[in-house]
Backbone as CSV, one residue per row, in Angstrom:
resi,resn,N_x,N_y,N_z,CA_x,CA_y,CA_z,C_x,C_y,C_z
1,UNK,89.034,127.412,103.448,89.415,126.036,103.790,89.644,125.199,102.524
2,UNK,88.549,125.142,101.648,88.711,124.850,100.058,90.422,125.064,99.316
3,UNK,90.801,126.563,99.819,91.585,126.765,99.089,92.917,126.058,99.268
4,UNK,93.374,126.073,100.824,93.984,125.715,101.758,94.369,124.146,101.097
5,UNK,93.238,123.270,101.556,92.980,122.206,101.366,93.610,121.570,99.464
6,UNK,92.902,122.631,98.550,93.605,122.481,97.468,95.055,122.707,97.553
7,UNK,95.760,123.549,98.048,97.344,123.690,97.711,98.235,122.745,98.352
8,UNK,97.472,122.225,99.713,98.217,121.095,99.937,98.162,119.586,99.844
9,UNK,97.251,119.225,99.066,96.683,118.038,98.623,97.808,118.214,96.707
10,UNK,97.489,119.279,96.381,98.043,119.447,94.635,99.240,119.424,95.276
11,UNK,100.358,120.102,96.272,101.608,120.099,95.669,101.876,118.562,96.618
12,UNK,101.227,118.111,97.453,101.413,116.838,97.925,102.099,115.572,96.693
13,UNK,100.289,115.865,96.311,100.464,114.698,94.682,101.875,114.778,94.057
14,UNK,101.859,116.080,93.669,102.976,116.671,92.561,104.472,116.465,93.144
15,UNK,104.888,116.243,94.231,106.054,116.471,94.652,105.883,114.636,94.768
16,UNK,104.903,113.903,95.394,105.203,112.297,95.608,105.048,111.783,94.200
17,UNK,104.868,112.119,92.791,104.636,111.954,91.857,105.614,112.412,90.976
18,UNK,106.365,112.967,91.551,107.139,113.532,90.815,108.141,112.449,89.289
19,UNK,108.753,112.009,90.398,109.405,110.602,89.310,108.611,110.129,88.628
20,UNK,106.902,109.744,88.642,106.336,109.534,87.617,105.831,110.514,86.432
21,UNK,105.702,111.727,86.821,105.715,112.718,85.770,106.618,112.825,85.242
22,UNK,107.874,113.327,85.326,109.153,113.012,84.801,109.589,111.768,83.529
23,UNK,108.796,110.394,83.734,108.885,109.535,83.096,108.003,109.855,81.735
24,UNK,106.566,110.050,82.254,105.878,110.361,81.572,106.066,111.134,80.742
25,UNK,106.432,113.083,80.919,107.258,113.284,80.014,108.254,112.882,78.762
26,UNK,109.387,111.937,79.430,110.617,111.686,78.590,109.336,110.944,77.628
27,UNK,108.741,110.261,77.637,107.871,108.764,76.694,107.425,109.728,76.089
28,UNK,106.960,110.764,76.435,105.741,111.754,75.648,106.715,112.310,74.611
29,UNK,107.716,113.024,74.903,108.807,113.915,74.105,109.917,112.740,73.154
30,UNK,109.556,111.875,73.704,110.236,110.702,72.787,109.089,110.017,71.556
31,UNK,107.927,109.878,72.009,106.994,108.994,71.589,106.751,110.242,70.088
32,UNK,106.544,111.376,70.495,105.703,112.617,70.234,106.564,113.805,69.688
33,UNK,107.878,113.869,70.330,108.112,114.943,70.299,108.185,116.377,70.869
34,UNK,108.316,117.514,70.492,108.028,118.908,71.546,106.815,119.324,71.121
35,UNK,105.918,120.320,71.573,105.800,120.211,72.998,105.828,119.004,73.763
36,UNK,106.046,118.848,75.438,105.344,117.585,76.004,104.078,118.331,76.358
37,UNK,103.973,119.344,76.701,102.904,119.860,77.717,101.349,120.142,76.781
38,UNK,100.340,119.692,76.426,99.203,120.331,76.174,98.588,121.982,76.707
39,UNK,98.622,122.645,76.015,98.306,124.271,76.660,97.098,124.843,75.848
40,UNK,95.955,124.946,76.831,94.849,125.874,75.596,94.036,126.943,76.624
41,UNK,93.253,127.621,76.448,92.792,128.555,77.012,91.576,127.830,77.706
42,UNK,91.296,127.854,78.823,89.922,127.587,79.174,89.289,128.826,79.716
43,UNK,87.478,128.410,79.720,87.116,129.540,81.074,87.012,128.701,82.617
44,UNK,87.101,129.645,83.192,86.974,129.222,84.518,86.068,130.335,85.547
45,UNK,86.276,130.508,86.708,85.458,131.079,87.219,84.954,132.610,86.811
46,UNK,83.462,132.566,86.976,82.582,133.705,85.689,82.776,133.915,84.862
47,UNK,83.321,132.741,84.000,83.737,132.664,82.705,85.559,133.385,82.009
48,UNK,86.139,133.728,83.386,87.187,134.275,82.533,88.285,133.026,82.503
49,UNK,89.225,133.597,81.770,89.812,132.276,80.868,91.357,132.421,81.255
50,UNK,91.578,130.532,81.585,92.830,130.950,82.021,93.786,129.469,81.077
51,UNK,94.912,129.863,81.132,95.457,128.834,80.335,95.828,127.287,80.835
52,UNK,94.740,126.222,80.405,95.268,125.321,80.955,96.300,124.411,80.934
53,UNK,96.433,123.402,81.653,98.030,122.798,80.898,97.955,120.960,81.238
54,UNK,98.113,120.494,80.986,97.947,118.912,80.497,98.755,118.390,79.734
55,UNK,98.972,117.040,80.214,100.259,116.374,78.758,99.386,115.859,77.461
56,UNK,100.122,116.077,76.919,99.923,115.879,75.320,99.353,114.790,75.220
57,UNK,98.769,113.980,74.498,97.910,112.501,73.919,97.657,112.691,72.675
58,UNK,98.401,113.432,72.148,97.724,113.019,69.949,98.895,114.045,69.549
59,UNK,99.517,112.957,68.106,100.153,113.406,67.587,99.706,114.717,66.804
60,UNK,100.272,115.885,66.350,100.362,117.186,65.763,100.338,116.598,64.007
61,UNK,99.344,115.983,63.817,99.956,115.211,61.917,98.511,116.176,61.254
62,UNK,98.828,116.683,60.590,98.120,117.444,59.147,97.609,116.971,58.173
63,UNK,96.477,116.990,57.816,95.845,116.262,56.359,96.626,116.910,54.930
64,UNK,95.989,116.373,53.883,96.287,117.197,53.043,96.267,118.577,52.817
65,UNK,95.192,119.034,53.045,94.355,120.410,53.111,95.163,121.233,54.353
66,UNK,96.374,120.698,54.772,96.790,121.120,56.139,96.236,121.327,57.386
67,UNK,95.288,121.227,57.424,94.652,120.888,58.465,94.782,120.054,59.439
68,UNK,94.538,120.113,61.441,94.940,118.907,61.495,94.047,117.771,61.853
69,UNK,94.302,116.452,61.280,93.176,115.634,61.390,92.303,115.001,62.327
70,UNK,91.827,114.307,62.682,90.582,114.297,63.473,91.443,113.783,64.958
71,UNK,90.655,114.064,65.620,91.187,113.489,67.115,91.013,112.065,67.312
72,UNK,90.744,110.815,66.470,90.466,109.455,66.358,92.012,108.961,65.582
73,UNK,91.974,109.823,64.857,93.325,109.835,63.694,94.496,110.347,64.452
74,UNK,94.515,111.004,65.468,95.520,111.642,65.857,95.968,110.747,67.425
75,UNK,94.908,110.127,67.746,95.052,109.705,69.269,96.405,107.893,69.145
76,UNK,96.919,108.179,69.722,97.312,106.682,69.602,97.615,106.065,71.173
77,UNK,98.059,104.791,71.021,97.510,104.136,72.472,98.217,104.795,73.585
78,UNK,99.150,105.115,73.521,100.334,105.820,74.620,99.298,106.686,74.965
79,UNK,98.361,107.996,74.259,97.340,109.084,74.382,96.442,108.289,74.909
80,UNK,96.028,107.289,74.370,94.801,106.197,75.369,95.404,106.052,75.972
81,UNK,96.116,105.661,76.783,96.654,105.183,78.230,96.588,106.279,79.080
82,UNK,97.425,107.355,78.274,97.385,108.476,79.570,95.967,109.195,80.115
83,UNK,95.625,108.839,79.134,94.052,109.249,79.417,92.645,108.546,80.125
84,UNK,92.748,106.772,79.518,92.302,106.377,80.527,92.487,106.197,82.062
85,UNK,93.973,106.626,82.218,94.507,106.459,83.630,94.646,107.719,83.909
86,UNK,94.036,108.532,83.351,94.186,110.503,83.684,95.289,110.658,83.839
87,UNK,96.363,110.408,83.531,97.891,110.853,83.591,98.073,111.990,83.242
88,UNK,97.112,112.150,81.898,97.587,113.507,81.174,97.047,114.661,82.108
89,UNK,96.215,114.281,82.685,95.396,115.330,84.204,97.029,115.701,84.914
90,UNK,97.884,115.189,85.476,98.245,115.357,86.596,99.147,116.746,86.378
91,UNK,99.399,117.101,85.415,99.996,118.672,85.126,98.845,120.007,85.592
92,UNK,97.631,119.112,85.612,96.783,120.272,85.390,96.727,120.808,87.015
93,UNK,97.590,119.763,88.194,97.827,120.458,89.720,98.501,121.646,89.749
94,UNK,99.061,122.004,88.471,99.940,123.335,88.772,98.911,124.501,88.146
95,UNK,97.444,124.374,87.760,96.844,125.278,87.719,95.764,125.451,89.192
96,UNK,95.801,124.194,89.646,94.603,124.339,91.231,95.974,124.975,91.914
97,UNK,97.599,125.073,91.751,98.380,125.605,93.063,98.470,127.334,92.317
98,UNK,97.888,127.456,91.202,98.017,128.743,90.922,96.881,129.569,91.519
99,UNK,95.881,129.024,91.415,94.320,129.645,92.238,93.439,129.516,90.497
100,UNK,93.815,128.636,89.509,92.911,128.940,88.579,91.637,127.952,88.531
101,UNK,91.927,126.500,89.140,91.027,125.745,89.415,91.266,125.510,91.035
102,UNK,90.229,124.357,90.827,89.917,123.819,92.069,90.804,121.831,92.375
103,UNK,90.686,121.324,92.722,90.462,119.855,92.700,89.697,119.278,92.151
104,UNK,88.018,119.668,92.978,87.099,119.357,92.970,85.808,120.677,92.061
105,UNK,85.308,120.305,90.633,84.404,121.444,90.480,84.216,120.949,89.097
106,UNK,83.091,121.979,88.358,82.674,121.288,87.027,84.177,121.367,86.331
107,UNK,84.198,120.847,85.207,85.267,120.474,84.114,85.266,121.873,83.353
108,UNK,86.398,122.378,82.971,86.716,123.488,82.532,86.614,123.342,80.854
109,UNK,85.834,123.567,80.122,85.423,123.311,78.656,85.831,124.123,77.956
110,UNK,85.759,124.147,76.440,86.175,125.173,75.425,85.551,126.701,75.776
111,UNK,86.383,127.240,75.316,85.366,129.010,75.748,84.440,128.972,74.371
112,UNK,84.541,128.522,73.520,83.864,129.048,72.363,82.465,128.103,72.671
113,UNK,82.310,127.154,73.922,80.877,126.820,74.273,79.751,128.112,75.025
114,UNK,80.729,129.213,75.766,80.235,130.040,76.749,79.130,130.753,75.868
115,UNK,78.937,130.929,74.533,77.634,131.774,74.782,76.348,130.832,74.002
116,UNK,76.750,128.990,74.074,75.865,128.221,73.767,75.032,127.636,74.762
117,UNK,75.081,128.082,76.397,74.921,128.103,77.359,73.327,128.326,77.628
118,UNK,72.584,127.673,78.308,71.297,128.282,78.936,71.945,129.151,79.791
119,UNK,70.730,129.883,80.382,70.871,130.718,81.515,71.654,129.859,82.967
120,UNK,70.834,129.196,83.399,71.186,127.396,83.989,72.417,127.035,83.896
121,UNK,73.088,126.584,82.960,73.895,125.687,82.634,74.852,126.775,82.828
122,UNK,75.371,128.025,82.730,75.944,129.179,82.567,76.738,129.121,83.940
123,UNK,75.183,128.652,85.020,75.913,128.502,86.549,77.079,127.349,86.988
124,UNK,77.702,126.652,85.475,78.602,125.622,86.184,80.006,126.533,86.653
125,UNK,79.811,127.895,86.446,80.994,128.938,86.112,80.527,129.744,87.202
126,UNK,79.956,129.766,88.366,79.723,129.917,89.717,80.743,129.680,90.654
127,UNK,81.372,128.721,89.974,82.610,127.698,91.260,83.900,127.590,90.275
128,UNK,85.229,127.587,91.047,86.314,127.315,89.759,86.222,126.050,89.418
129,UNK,86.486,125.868,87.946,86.643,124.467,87.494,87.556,123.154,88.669
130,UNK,87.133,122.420,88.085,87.727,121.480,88.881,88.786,120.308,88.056
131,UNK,89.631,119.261,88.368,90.377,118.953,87.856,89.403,117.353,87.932
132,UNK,88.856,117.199,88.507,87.218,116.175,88.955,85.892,116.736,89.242
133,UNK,85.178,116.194,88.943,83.809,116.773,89.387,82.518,115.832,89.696
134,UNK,81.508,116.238,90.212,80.334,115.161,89.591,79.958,114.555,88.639
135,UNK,79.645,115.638,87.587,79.439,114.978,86.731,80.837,113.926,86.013
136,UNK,81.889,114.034,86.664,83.079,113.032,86.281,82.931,111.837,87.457
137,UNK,82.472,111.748,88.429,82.323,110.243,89.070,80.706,110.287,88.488
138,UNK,80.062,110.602,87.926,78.366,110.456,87.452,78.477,109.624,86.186
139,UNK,79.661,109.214,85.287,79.118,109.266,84.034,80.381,109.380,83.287
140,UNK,81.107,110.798,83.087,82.510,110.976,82.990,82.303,111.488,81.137
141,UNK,82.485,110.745,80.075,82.211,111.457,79.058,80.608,110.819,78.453
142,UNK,80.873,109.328,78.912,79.871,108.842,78.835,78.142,109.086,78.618
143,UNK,77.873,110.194,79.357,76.756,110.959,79.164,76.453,111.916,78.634
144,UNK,75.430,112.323,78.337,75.297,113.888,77.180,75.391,114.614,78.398
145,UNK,75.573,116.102,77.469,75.667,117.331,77.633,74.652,118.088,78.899
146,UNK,73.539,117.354,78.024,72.714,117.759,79.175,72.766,117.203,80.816
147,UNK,73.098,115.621,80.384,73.150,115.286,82.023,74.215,115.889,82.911
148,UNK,74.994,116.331,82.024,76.851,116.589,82.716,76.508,118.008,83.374
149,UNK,75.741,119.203,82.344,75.671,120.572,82.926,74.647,120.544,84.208
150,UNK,73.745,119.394,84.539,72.885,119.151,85.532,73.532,119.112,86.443
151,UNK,74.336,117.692,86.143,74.766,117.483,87.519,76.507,118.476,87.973
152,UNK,76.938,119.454,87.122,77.227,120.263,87.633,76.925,121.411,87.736
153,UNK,75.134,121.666,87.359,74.921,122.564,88.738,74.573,122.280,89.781
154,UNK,74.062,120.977,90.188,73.477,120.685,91.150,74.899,120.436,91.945
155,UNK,75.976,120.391,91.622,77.573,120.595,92.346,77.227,121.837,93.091
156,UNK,77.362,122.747,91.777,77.506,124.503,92.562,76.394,124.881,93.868
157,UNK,75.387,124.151,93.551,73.950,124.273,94.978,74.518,123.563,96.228
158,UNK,75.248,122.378,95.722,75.156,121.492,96.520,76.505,121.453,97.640
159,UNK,77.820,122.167,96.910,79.278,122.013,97.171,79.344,122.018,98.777
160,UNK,80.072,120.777,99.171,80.612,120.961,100.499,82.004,120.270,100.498
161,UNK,83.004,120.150,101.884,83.852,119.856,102.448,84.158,118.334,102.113
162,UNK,82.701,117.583,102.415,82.540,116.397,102.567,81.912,115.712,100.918
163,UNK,81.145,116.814,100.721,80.606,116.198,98.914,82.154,116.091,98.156
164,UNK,83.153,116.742,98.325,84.738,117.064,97.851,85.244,115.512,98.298
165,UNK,85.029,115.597,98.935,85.828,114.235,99.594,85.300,112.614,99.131
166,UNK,83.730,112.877,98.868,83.256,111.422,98.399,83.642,111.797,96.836
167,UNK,83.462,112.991,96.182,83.762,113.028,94.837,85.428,112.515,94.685
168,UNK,86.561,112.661,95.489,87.668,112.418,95.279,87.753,110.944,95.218
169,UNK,87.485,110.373,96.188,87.046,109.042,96.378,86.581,108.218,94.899
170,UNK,85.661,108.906,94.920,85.007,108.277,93.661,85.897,108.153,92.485
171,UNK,86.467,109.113,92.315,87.350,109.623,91.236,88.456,108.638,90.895
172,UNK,89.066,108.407,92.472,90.038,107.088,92.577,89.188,105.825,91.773
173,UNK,88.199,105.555,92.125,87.444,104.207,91.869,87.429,104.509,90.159
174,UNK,86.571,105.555,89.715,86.728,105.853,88.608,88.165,105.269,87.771
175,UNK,88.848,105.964,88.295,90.287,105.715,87.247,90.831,104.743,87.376
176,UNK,90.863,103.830,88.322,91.102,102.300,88.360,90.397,101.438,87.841
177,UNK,89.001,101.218,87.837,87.942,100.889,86.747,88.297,101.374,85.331
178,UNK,88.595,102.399,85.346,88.467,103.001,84.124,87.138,103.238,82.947
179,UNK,86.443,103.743,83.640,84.694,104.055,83.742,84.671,104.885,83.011
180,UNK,84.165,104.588,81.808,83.150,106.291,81.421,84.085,107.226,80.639
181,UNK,85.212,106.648,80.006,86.151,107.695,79.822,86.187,108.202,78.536
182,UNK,84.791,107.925,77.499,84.713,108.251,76.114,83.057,107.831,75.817
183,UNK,82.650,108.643,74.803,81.662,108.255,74.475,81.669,108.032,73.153
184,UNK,80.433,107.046,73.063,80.304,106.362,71.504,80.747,106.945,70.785
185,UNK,81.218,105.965,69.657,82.109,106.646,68.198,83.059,107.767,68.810
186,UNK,83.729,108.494,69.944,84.412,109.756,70.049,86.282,109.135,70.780
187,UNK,86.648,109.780,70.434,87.869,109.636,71.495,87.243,110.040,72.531
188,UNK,86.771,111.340,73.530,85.898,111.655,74.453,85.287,111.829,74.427
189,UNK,84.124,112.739,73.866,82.618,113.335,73.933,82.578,114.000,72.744
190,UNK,81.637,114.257,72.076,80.687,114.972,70.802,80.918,116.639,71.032
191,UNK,81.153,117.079,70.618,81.133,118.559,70.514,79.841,119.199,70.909
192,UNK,80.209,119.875,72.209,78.655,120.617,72.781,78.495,121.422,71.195
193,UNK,77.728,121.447,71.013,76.516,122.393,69.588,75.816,123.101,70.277
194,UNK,75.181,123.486,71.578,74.171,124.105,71.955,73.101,123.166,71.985
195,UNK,71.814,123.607,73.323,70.759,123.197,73.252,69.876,124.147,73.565
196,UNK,68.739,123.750,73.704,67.013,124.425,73.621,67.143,125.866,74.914
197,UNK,67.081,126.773,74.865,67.547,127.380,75.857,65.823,127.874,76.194
């Protein structure tokens, strides 16, 4: 029913949205340049890894050392916008119509966090990622590490039909508020490091 429910809710969005993705694009590939699309590997369910996809928000600019520079240095407001208004999310429906996420489920993170993991926290990879989650109407980047892997396991114990539905809800409220969408000093959140296992 989950699944069901995901393919026709994602290509719903995606097809009545369409003209606004489209826009979004041209600004991105104009503003930015090529790529428009953001693409990196995530894990997803039991940890295997699938490629995610998102619009771009930070310019590709190199330090001296070639390197490229920090994500504060790289973000500019067009990348804040799409992001406080999750715009840059709405590409990521063509991975819930592939079967790699969900709608609704923990947030799909770097793989190079998977073996900084408690035993615990390991279980947010029980359920496919989600494109929203609890801990995203709970808090969003706003909270540490620890509260976020809590409250998505207490997702994976807890997941229903109807918990999906107040989390979507919420999610709306979320992004119209525009709640929670960075934490101190970060463009989004601090780099999980690992904790006390």
């Amino acid at each position: 029913m989950k699944c069901i429910f995901d393919i026709i809710v994602s290509l719903s969005i995606l097809i009545g949205l369409l003209p606004i993705l489209c826009v979004v694009a041209v600004v991105i590939g104009l503003r930015f340049g090529t790529p428009v699309f953001f693409r990196q590997m995530r894990p997803g369910l039991d940890g295997d890894c699938f490629e995610l996809i998102k619009f771009r928000t930070m310019r590709n600019e190199l330090g001296d050392d070639g390197l490229l520079l920090s994500d504060e240095q790289r973000m500019t407001k067009l990348g804040k916008f799409l992001r406080s208004t999750s715009l840059d999310e709405l590409p990521s429906l063509w991975n819930v119509l592939k079967g790699d996420m969900s709608l609704v489920g923990p947030r799909p993170l770097l793989p190079e966090y998977l073996p900084l993991y408690s035993d615990e926290q390991a279980r947010r990879h029980e359920v496919k990622p989600g494109i929203t989650g609890w801990a995203q109407v709970n808090g969003r980047n706003a909270i540490s590490w620890e509260e976020k892997f809590k409250l998505d396991v207490w997702y994976v114990d807890h997941q229903s039909f109807w918990l999906d539905m107040k989390i979507l809800l919420l999610t709306v409220k979320k992004v119209l508020v525009r709640d929670g969408i960075s934490a101190d000093g970060h463009v989004t959140i601090e780099p999980f490091k690992g904790s006390e296992k």
